[in-house]
C-alpha positions in Angstrom: -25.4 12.7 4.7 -27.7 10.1 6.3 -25.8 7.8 8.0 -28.3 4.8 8.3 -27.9 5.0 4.3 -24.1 5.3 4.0 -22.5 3.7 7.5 -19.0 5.7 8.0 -16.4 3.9 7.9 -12.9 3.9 9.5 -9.1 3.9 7.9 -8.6 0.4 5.7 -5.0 1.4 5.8 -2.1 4.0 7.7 0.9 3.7 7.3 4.4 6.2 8.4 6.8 7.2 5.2 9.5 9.2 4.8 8.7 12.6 2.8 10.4 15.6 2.3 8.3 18.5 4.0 9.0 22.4 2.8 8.1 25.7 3.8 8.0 28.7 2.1 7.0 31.9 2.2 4.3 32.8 -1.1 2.2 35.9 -2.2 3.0 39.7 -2.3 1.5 40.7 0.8 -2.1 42.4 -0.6 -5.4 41.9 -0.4 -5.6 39.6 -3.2 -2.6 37.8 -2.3 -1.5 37.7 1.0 1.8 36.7 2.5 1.5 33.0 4.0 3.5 30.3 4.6 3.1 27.1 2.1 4.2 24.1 3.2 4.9 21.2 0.3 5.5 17.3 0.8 7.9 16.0 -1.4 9.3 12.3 -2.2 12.9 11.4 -2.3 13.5 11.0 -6.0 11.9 15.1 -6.7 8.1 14.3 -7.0 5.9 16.6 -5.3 3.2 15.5 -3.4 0.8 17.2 -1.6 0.6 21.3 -0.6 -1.0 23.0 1.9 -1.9 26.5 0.7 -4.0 28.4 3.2 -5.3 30.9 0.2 
């Protein structure tokens, strides 16, 4: 991407918040699904809402 055409920008906002974070082990432990370690954020009233899933 050129960058005298679209200027990069910084963060308009951050803030910290309290999430529920997870980790679990997934997969069966083949090729096509290897064991690994998922970790979920969650919100305090059950809503999930992000997952890191290195497959």
């Amino acid at each position: 991407m050129d960058t005298q055409k679209y200027p990069r920008r910084g963060t308009d906002s951050a803030r910290v918040i309290r999430v529920i974070e997870t980790k679990a082990a997934r997969g069966l432990g083949t090729e096509e699904d290897p064991m690994r370690v998922v970790i979920q954020y969650w919100s305090f009233d059950g809503r999930l809402l992000a997952e890191n899933d290195s497959k």
